[in-house]
N, C-alpha and C positions, 0 to 999 in steps of 0.2 A: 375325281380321279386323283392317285398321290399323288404330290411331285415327289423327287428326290432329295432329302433333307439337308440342309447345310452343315457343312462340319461343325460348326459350333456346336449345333445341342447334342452332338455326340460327345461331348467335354466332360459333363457333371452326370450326375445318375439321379434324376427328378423323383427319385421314387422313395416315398415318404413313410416314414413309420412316424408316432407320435409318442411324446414324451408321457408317463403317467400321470401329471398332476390333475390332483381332481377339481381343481376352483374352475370357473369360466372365465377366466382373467385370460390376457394375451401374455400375460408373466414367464409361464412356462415355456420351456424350448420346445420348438418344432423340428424336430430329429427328421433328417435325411437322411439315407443309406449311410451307414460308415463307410471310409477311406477303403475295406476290403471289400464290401459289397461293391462300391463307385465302378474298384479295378475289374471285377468280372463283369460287371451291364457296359465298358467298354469295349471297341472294338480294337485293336491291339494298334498305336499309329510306330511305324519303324524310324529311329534314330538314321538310317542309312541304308545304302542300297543292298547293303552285306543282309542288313537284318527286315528289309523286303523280301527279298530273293528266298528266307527261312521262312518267314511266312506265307509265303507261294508253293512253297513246298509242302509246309503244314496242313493248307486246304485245297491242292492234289491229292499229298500223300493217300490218304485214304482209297482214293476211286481212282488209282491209276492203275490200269493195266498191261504190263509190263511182256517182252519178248513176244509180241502181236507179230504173225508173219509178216516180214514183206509183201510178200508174192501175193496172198490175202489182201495185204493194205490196199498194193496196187488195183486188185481187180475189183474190189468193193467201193475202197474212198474214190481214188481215182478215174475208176471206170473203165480199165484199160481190160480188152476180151484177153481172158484167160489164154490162151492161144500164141497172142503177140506176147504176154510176158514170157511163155515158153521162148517164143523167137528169139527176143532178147536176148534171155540169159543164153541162150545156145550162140551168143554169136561169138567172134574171136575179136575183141576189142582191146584196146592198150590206152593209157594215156599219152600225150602230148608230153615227150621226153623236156624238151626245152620249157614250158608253163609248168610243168612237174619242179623240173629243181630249182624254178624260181620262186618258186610258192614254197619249198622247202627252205632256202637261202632264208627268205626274209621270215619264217617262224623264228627261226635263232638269231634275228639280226634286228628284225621292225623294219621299218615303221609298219604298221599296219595298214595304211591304206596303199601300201606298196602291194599288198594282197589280192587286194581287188581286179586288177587287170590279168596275172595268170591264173588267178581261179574261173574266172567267164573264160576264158582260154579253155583252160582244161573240158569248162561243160561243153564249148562250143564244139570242141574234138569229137568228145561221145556223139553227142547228140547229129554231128552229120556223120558220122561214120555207123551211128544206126540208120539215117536215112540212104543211104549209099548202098549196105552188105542187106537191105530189111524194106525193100520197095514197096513188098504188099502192107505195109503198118503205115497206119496214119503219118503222113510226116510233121515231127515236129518246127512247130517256127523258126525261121533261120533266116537272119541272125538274130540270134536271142535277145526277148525285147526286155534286156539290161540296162539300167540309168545307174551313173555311178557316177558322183563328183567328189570322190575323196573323202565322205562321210564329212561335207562341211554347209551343205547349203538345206535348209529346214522346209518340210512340207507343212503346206497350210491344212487345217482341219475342216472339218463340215457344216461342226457343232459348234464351233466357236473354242474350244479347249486350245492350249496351248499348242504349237506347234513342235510335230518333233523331227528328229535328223537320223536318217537310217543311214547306212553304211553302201549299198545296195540295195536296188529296188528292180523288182522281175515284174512288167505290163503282160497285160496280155496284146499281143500285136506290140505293134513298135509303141517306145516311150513317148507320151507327151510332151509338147514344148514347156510345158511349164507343170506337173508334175503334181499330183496332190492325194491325198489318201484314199480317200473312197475309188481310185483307179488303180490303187494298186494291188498287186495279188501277192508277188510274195516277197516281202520284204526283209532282210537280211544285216545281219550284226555280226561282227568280227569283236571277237575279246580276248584277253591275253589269261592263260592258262600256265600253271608252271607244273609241272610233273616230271616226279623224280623217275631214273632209273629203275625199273624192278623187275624180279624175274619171281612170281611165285606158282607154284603150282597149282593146274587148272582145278580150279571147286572152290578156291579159297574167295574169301570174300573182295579182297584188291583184284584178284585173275575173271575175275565176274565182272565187275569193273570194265577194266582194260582190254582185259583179253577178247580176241575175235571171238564171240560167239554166233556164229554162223551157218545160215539155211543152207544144204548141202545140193547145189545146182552143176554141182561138176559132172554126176549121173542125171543128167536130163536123159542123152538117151534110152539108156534104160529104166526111166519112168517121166513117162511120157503126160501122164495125170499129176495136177501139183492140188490136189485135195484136201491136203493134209497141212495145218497151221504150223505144227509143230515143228521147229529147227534143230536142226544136227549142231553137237558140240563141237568146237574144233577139238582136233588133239594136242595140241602142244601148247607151252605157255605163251606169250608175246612181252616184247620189252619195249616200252614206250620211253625216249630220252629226249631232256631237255624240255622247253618250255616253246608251247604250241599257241598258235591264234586261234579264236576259234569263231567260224561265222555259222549262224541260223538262218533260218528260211523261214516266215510265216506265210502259210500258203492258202490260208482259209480265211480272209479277212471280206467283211461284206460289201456289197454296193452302199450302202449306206452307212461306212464304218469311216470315222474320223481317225483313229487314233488306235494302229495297232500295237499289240503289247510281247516284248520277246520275254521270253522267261529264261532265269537264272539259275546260276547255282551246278552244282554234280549234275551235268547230264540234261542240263536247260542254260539257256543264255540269257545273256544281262539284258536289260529293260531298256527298251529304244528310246535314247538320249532325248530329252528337251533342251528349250532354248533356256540359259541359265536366269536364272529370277525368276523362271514362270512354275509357279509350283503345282497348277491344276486344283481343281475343286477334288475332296475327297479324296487326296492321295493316301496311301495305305492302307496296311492292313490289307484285308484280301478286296480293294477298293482300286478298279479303275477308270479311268477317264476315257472311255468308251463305250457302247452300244453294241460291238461286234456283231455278230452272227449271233447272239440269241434268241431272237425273234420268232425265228424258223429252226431253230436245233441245228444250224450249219457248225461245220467245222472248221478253226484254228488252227493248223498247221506248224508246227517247226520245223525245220531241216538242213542240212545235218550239221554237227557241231561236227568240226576236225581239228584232231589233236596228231600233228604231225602226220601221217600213214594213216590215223584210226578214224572211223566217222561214224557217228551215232543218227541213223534214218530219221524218218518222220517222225514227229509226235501232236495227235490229235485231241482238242478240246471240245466237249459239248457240256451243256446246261446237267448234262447227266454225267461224265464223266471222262478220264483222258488215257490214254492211249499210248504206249513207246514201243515203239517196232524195235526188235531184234537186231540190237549191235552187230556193227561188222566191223573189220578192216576192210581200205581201198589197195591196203598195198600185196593186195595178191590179184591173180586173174581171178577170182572169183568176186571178190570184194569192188572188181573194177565195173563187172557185168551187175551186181547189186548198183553201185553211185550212176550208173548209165539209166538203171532201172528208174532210182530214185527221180534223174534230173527229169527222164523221160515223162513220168507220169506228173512232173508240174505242169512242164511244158504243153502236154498234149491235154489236160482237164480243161473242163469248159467251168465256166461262169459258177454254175449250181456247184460243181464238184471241188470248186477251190473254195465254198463256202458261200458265194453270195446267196441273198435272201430271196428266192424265187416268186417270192407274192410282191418284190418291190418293185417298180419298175418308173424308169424317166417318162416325166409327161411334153406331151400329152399321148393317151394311149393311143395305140395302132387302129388303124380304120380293120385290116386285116392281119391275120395271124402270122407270125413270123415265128421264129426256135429262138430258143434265149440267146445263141451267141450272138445271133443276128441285133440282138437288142441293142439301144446305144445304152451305153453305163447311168448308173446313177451317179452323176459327180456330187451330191447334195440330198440330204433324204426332206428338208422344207423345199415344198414346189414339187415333188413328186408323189406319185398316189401306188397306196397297195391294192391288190385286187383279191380277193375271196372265192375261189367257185364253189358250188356243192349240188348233188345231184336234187332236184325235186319231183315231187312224184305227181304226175298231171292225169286228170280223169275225163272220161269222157259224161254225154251225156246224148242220150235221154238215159236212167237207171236202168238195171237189167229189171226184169219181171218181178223180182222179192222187194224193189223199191231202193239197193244200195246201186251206189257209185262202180262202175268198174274201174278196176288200173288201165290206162294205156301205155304207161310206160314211164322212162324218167326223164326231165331234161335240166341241161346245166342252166344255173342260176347264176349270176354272177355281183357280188358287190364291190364298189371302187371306192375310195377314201382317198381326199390329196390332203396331203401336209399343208400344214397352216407353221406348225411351231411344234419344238419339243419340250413336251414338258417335262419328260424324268426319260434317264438313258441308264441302261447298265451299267454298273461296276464288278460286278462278279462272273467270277469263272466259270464255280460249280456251282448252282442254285436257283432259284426261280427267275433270276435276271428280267426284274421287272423294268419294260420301259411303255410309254405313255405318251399320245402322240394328239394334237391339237388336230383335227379334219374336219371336211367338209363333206359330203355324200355327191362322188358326181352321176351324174345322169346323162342322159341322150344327148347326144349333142355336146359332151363335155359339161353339160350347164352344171353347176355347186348350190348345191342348200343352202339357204340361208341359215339355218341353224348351223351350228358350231358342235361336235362331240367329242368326246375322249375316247383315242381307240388303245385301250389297253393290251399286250402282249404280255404274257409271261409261261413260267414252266413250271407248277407248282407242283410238290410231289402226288401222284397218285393214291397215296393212303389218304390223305387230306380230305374235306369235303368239297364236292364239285360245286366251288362258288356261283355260277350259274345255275344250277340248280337250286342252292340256297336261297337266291335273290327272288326266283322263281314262284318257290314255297313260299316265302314270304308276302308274296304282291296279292298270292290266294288264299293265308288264312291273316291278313291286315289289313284286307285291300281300305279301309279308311286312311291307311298311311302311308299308302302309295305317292303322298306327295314327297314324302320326306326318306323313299328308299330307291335303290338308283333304278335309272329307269333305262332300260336294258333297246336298243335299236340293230342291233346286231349281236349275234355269240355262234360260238362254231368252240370244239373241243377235237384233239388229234393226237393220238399217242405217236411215239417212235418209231412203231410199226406201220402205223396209217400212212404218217409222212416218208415212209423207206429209209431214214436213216441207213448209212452204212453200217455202222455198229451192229445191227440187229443183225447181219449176217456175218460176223465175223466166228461164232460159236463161243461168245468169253465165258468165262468162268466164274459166273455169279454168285456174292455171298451177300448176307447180310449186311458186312462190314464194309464191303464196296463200290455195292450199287444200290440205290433206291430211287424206283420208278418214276418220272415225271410225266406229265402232260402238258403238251401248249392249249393254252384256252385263250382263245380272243376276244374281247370284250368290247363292243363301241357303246358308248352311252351318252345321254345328255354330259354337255360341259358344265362342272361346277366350279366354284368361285371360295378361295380360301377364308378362313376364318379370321384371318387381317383383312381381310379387305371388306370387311361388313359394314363400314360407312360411320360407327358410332356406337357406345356402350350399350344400348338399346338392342340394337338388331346384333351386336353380337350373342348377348343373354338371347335375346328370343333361337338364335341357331344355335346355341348351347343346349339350349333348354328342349327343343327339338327332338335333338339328337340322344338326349338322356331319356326322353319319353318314348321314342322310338326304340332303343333299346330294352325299355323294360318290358316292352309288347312281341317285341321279337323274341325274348327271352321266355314270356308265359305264355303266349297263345301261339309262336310258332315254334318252341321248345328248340330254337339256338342261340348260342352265345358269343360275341363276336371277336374277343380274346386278342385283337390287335389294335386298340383305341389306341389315338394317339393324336394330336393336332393335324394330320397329314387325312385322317380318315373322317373328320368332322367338318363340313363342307357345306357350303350356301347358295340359294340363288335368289333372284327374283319372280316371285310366283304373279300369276295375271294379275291378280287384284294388289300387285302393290307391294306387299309385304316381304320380309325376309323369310325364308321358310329352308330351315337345318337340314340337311341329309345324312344320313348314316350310310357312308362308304366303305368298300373295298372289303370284300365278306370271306378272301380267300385263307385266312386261318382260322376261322369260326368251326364250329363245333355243335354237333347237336347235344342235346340233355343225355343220352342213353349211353353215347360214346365219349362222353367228356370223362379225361384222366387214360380212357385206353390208348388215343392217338400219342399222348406226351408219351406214356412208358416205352412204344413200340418206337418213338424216332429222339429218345432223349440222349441218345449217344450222339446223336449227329446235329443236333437243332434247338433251338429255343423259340417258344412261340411268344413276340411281342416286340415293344420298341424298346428300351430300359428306358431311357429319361420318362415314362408315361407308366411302365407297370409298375405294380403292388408290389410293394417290399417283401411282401412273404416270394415272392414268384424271384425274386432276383439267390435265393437258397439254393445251392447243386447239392444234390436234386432238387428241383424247386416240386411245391406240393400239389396237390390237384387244383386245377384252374374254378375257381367259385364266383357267384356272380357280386359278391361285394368287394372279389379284386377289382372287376370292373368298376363298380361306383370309387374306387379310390381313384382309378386311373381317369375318370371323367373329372373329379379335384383336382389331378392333376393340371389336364389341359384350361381346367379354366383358370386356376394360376398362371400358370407359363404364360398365357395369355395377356393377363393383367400386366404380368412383366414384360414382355418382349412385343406385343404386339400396337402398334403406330394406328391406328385408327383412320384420321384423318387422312397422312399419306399412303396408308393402305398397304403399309410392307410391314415386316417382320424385321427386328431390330435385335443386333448381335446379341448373343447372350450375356447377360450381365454379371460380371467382372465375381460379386458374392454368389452368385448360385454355382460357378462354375468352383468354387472352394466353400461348398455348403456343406458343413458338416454337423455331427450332432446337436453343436450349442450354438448354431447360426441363423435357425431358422426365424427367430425375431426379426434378424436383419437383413433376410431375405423379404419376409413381407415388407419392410420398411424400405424398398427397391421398390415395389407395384407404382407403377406410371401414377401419378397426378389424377390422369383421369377417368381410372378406375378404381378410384378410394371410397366412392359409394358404395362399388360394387364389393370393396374390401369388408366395409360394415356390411352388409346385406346377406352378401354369399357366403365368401371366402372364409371369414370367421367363424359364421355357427357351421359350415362343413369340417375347418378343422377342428371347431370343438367336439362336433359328431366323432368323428374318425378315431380322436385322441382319447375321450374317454370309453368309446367302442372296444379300442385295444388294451387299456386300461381294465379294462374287466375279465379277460381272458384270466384263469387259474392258475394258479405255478404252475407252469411249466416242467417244474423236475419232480412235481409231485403223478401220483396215478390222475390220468385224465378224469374228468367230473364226466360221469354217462348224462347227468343230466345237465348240462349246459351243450347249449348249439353255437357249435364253433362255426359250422357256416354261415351264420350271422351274428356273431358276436352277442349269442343267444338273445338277439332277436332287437339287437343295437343297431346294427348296420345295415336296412335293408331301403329297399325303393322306397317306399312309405316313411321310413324316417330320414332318407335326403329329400326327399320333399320338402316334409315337414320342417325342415332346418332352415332352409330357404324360404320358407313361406308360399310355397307354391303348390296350388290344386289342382292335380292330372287331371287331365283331360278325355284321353281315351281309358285309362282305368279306372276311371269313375265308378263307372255304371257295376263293372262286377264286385268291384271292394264293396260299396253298398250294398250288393247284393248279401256277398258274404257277413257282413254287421249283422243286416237285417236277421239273415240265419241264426249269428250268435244271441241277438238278441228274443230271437223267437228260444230258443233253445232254451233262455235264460227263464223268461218266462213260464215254459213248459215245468222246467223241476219247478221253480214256487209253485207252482199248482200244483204238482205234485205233492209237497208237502204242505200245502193247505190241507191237500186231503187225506 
């Protein structure tokens, strides 16, 4: 199973094109992606939090769905009965006059943490004086379980990631004596905003902006059904003065979530402060240092940014896409029964509906059933186990009279997994948010497997192919290479619908350019072992070699292609008799023969399929071109370089990326080979050279390019330069499972060959 990669080999773009010359010399340059190919296979890292916050906007913008009711939000995200948000808004509520203008004094004065204390004022008002005028509605918790030190003292993480420092923090029930992320729910950042005076008429693009646009709940009585998403414009302009604080609420952070994230910028907030020096793994780009709610499609919450009088509601995040409830103002009676609405529906959401992961739970598990709020928290996701239920369907027996099984019915099935370790944690907002978890299987009794698995999560798009079912297809037209392909002990697949997301009921507005479908697919599998850690040049060749022959069998006899090679997906273990023996992992971008080229066209607006440090330099081209299997054999050259270079043997890790690849450019590649470790310089003569001399004069024979294409040369293999059979043959090595039919096919030609001489004998 991956892990998650280190920043380094996202530095260079490994992906190789070769220089023309025709001699077998090492003379010639070994050409790497140029300087503008390098920029597009990275992923963008920001100079500053100004130009994080644009790149968080860059990869929402697209899938954010914008003027989301309230009133909808609340009854959907947060669960509140349609009914009670009636009550609400119908009640006669006012703010706390005295927390009011000291909350306004210190916008125009500072300090900001002077904020802190009449803003929990202000909520603390609404929220008992809905308890007070509103008996028959759930009461919310009182006193509000608010930690707030000034925005100076730093919570510890889960995962080990840095620690960061929120401004406020909202528990469920009273705060902790000592206070740390996976307990909190909604965590909270105050930023300083300056916005000028303006007065523009409502439509314009600033009056969209600022101005209250607002769900019209001043006619509740005479409409007594709030069925309708859609909000009433205000009518008049608004003037916003002077320069405002501004705090957020994440309110959907998981039980097992280290390290929540505020978003920035127009209409999002700044990114919750770390402790100074600690820069995190992966920071940047659309790259964070957490796991959050993806695992189970939960939701991320904000709330609400306030700029003097104006407050902007919630805003929701899933693997699939995010969410902004319809701006309001607080400084009118309407505006007042909306922030009452807002604080309400934190306050009163359970566990699931702020986001946490409902399959997670603290070990050890319950003798008897309990409701999740009953549950104790996850304060750590190592030492605690996921559970799985799904219905089975159980028969009886003796057969009826025709000799088949009856149905008797279904019963739940249950599987449990504790955390050992994590091996890879999300970074991303919108996307498959892979994370990958070290378990055990436990059993009756609590008692754990001795064996070890990877229990994989993720949310890959639904056009893609159902990597379970690929793996599947695979184990039953290879089953010889069942060794070497993963070996699957649990899988379960769940769209947005299965699982009830909220979203699915909200009625949005789906387009193309907005939304594309995902699935969670859960995966536990035997645990494997990275390709540093292969003990010696020997067994790493034999799991290279593997995995290259595995490939080329999946490719012909089971007609897919696996399109994401990369050091992370080439994997080892040790088999009973001893030996090393390669796996070909992680099949969730693969591609069957029939449909290769239609998945890229229909999601090339949104996606690229592969690592760059590891694809074919034609694939790093926007538009890049139809995905061919001799991209692949370049990206296996790839990894067995990278290899040579960065990989420690002995100590069994993976060593920074070195200083010339990471400034490998056209006329480098000499000196990039002359970087390969000490002690795989045999493997430098053996492999590495007659593959790049394959590759190099493979490309080398392609036609002009600006002339009319040749019909008769095969550019998907570099008419018939670059195929399985001739990297073989460059290496000196004679497949094993393709043996038998390549002979076969000889034998054919050869008969073939024979038949016309006979022919014209006679």
């Amino acid at each position: 199973m991956s892990t998650s990669p280190t920043n380094d080999y996202h530095s260079p773009s490994l992906s190789c094109s070769t220089c023309y010359s025709s001699d077998d010399s090492m003379s010639g340059s070994f050409v790497i992606s140029s300087t503008p190919l390098k920029k597009r296979s990275q992923q963008p890292q920001p100079k500053d939090a100004k130009e994080e916050r644009a790149l968080i906007r860059d990869e929402l913008g697209p899938y954010t769905h914008y003027d989301v009711s309230l009133i909808e939000f609340a009854v959907h995200v947060w669960g509140i009965d349609r009914e009670h948000v009636e009550s609400i808004l119908k009640l006669d509520l006012a703010l706390d006059e005295e927390a009011y203008q000291e909350y306004n004094r210190v916008l125009h004065t500072g300090p900001e943490p002077d904020m802190y204390k009449p803003f929990s004022q202000l909520g603390h008002k609404l929220l008992s004086d809905i308890a007070e005028k509103a008996p028959h509605l759930p009461s919310p918790p009182l006193p509000l379980g608010i930690w707030e030190k000034k925005g100076t003292v730093y919570f510890p993480t889960a995962t080990g990631d840095p620690p960061l420092k929120p401004d406020m923090t909202f528990f469920i029930g009273p705060p902790p004596e000592k206070p740390i992320w996976p307990l909190t729910k909604n965590p909270a950042e105050f930023k300083l905003y300056k916005l000028k005076t303006e007065t523009k008429a409502s439509g314009s693009k600033t009056s969209k902006k600022l101005n209250a646009v607002q769900e019209d709940v001043t006619s509740i009585p005479e409409y007594p059904s709030f069925s309708s998403a859609t909000p009433s414009h205000g009518s008049g302009p608004v003037s916003i003065t002077s320069a405002g604080r501004v705090p957020s609420f994440s309110s959907a952070i998981p039980s097992h979530v280290s390290n929540p994230v505020s978003i920035a910028s127009a209409g999002w907030v700044g990114a919750a402060k770390r402790k100074r020096g600690d820069d995190g793994p992966d920071q940047g780009g659309n790259k964070f240092p957490n796991d959050r709610s993806k695992p189970c499609g939960r939701w991320k919450c904000r709330l609400p940014r306030m700029c003097e009088n104006a407050s902007l509601p919630p805003v929701a995040i899933t693997s699939n896409l995010s969410l902004q409830v319809t701006e309001f103002s607080f400084r009118s009676a309407t505006g007042i029964k909306l922030l009452a609405l807002t604080l309400y529906g934190l306050a009163v959401s359970n566990r699931q509906r702020a986001g946490f992961d409902p399959h997670l739970h603290a070990w050890p598990p319950q003798a008897t059933a309990i409701s999740p709020d009953q549950e104790r928290p996850v304060e750590k996701p190592i030492g605690s186990f996921f559970e799985f239920k799904r219905q089975r369907v159980e028969e009886v027996t003796p057969s009826d009279a025709e000799g088949e099984a009856l149905p008797q019915g279904t019963a739940m099935e249950s599987w449990r997994f504790r955390i050992r370790s994590v091996i890879r944690s999300s970074k991303e907002l919108i996307g498959r948010a892979t994370v990958v978890y070290d378990v055990q299987e436990v059993f009756a009794g609590n008692k754990l497997s001795n064996d070890h698995y990877a229990l994989k999560l993720s949310w890959p798009l639904k056009a893609r192919v159902d990597e379970i079912g690929a793996i599947k297809h695979l184990h039953s037209v290879i089953p010889e290479l069942a060794d070497h392909l993963p070996a699957l002990h649990f899988s379960d697949s769940f769209t947005a619908h299965d699982l009830n997301l909220p979203w699915t009921k909200l009625n949005l507005a789906f387009t193309a350019a907005n939304h594309q479908e995902r699935v969670l697919r859960i995966l536990v599998e035997k645990l494997y072992t990275k390709l540093w850690k292969a003990g010696s040049v020997e067994a790493f060749k034999q799991a290279w070699l593997d995995c290259v022959e595995c490939h080329y069998q999946a490719w012909e006899e089971g007609d897919i292609l696996h399109r994401d090679l990369s050091e992370n997906n080439l994997m080892l273990y040790l088999g009973k008799d001893g030996k090393v023996k390669g796996v070909l992992n992680d099949w969730d971008m693969a591609s069957f023969k029939d449909a290769l080229g239609k998945i890229d066209r229909l999601l090339a607006a949104h996606h690229r399929t592969g690592t760059p440090p590891f694809m074919a330099i034609d694939l790093l081209d926007q538009p890049p071109p139809p995905h061919l299997y001799r991209h692949e054999l370049e990206s296996l050259f790839y990894i067995l370089l990278w290899g040579a270079l960065h990989y420690d043997l002995v100590a069994g890790v993976r060593r920074p990326t070195v200083e010339v690849v990471k400034k490998w450019e056209d006329d480098e590649g000499k000196k990039v080979l002359d970087a390969i470790r000490p002690e795989f310089q045999s493997l430098r003569k053996e492999w590495i050279e007659p593959l790049y001399r394959l590759i190099r004069d493979a490309r080398h024979s392609v036609p002009d390019e600006l002339g009319t294409p040749d019909p008769d040369y095969d550019y998907d293999t570099y008419d018939g330069r670059l195929t399985f059979w001739t990297f073989m043959a460059a290496i000196k090595q004679k497949p094993r499972w393709a043996k038998k039919k390549e002979e076969a096919k000889e034998q054919e030609k050869e008969q073939e060959k024979e038949d016309k001489t006979k022919e014209k004998d006679n």
